[in-house]
C-alpha positions in Angstrom: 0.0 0.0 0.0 1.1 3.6 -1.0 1.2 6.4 1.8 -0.1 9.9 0.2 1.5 12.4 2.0 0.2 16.2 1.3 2.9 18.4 1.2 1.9 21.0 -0.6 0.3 24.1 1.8 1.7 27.5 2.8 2.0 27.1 6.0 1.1 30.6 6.8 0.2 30.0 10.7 4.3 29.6 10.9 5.4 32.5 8.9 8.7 32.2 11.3 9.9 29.2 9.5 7.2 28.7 6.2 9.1 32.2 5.0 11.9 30.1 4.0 10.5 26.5 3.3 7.8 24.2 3.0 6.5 23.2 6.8 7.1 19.6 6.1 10.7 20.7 5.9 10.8 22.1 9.2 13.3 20.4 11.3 12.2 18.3 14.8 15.4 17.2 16.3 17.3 17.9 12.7 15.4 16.1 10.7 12.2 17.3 8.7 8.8 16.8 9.8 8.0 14.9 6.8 11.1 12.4 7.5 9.3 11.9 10.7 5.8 10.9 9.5 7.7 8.3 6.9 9.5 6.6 9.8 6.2 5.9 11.5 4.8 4.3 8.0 7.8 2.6 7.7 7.4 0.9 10.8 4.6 -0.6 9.8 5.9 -1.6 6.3 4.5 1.2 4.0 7.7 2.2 2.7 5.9 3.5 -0.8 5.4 7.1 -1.1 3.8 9.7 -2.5 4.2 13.6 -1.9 1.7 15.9 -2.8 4.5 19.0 -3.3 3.2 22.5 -4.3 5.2 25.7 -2.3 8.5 25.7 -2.2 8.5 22.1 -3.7 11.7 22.1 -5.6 13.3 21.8 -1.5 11.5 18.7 -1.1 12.7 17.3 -4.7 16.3 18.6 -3.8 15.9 16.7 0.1 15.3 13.3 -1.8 17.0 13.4 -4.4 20.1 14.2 -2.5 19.1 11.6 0.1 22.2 10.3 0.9 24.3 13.7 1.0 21.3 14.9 4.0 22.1 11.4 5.6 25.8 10.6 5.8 29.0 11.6 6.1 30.9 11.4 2.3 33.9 12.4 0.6 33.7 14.4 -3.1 36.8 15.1 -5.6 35.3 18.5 -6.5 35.6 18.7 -10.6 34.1 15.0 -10.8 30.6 15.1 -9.8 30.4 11.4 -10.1 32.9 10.6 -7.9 31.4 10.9 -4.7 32.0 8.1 -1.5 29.8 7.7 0.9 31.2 6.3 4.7 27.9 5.3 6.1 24.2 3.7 4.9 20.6 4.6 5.7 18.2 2.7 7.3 15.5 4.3 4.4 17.4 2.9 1.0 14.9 0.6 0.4 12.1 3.5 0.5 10.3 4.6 -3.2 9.6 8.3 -3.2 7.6 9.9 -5.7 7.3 13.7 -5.6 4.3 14.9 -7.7 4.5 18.9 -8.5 0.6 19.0 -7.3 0.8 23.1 -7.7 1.1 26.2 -6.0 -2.4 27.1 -5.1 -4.5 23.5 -5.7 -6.5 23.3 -2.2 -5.7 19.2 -0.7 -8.8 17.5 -2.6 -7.3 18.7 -5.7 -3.7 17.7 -4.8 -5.3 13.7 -3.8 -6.7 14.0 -7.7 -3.7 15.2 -8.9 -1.2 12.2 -7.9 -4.2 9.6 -9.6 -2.1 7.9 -11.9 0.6 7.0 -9.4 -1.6 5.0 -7.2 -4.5 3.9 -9.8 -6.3 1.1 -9.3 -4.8 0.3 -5.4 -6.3 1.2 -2.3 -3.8 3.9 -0.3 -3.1 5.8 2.6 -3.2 9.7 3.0 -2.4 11.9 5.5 -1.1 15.5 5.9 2.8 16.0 5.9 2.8 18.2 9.3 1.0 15.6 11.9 2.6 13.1 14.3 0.7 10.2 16.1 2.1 7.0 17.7 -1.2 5.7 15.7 -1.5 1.7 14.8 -1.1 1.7 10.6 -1.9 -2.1 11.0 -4.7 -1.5 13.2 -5.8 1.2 11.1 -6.0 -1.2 7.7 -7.5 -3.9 8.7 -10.3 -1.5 10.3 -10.9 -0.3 6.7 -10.8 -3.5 5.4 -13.8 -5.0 7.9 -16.4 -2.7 7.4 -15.7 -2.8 3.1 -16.9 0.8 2.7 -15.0 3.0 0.5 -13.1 5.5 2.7 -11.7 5.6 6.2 -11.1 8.6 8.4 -9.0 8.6 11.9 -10.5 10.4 14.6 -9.0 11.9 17.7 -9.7 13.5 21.1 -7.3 15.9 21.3 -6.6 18.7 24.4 -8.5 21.7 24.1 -5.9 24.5 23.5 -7.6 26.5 26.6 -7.6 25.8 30.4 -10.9 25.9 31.3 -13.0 27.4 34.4 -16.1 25.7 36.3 -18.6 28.8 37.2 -21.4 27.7 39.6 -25.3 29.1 39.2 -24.2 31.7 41.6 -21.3 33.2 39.4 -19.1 31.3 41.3 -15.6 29.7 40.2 -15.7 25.9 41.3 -12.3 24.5 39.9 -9.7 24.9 36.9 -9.0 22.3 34.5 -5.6 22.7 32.7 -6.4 22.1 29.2 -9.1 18.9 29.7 -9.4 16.4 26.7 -12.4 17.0 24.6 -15.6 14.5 24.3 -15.8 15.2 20.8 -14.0 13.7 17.9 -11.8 15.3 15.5 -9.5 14.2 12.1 -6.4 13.5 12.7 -6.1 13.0 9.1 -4.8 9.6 8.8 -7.2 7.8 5.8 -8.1 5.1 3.9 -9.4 5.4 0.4 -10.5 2.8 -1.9 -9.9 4.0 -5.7 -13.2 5.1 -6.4 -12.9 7.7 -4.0 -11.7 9.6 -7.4 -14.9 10.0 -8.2 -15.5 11.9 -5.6 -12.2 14.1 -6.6 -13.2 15.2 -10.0 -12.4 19.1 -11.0 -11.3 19.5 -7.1 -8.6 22.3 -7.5 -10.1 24.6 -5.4 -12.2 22.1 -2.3 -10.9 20.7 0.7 -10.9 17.2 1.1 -12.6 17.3 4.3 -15.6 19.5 2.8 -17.1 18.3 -0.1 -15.2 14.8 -0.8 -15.7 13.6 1.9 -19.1 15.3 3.0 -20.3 13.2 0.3 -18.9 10.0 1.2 -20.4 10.5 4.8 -23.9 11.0 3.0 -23.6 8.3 1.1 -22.8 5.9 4.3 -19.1 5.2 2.9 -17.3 6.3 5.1 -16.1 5.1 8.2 -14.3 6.3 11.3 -11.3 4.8 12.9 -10.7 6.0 16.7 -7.2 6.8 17.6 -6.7 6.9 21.5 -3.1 7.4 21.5 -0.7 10.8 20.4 -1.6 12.9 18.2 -0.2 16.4 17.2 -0.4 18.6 14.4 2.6 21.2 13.6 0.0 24.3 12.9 2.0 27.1 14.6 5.4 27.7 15.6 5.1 26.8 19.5 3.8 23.4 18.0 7.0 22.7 16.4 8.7 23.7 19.4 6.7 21.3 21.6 7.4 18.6 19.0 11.6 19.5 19.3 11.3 19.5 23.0 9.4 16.4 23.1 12.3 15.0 20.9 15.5 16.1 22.6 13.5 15.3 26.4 13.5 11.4 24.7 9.5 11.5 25.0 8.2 11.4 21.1 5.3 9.2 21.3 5.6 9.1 18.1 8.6 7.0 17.5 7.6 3.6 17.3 10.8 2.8 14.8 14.1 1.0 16.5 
């Protein structure tokens, strides 16, 4: 199975580092965001990819193409471009990495569309290239593969991004709660699709794949949900990404489940 990984936003809730390259190429513990998310498919044997690239793509073409350079230590005689020695290997060389130039301003339905031909005919995985989750891929498939409907969503309870304050019927405060866990359910953007969730794609440049995709999957009764109880964070903002590098040099990442 092939993971579709959409890499293609602005990233303008983290002008600080977006100014200068694609999020999924902002660094948690030196290595990109997007590396990240590709280790925790990789440990559960999806080591196909695709990337959905659009700003500042050519960075992402450069990162894999150059793989090895990013990744080792090696030795060059400058004048012969071909003669180039590397002193260490990669625990990724057995990874295949397609990176699809999905456009500048095509909104996420429109990028899934766009990367058709590279996964047509096969069910796949997509998820956004900014996320981490400790979440069960095996789990996760064979969920999809039970209930036989044609697209599968992960849902999360996340923290609520506010403390919150208990007020009695006389206007009085009862207790704080430090950021509580929500009852209700959100993306986490981990799916399953089926291939003829293109049809639901078609002339998408400009839609959402959480609006009207897969608003009409849901009426249809195709589409299932998948609850995730473990980690889960998204890298919107800059103090996210700096939760995520503290997380990483503390040695608590939930999210890697790789050796």
């Amino acid at each position: 199975m092939k993971a579709v990984l959409l890499a293609g936003g602005l990233g303008t809730r983290m002008r600080e580092e977006t100014e200068f390259r694609p999020k999924p190429m902002v660094e948690i513990g030196g290595k990109p965001v997007l590396w990240h998310l590709m280790k925790v498919f990789a440990a559960h044997d999806v080591t196909e990819f695709v990337i959905c690239a659009g700003y500042k793509g050519e960075q992402i073409k450069e990162y894999f193409l150059n793989y090895a350079a990013h990744n080792t230590d090696f030795t060059i005689t400058l004048g012969r471009s071909g003669d180039v020695k590397f002193h260490d290997d990669h625990l990724e060389r057995e990874w295949v990495v397609t990176v699809v130039d999905t456009g500048q301003g095509t909104l996420t339905a429109g990028r899934v569309e766009r990367i058709e031909p590279y996964v047509k005919g096969e069910r796949f995985m997509v998820t956004y290239g900014d996320g981490l989750a400790d979440i069960d891929l095996g789990a996760l498939q064979s969920f999809h593969e039970g209930h036989g409907h044609k697209a599968t969503i992960t849902t999360v309870r996340p923290l609520s991004r506010f403390g919150l304050v208990d007020v009695d019927g006389n206007g009085l405060v009862t207790r704080f709660r430090e950021k509580p866990q929500m009852e209700d359910w959100v993306s986490a953007g981990f799916f399953v699709f089926e291939p003829d969730v293109f049809d639901y794609l078609r002339d998408s440049d400009e839609k959402m794949l959480e609006h009207e995709p897969l608003a009409a999957l849901a009426a249809e009764g195709e589409l299932a949900a998948y609850r995730h109880d473990g980690f889960w964070q998204p890298m919107d903002t800059y103090r996210e990404s700096q939760l995520l590098n503290e997380m990483w040099e503390g040695g608590e990442a939930p999210w890697k489940v790789w050796a």
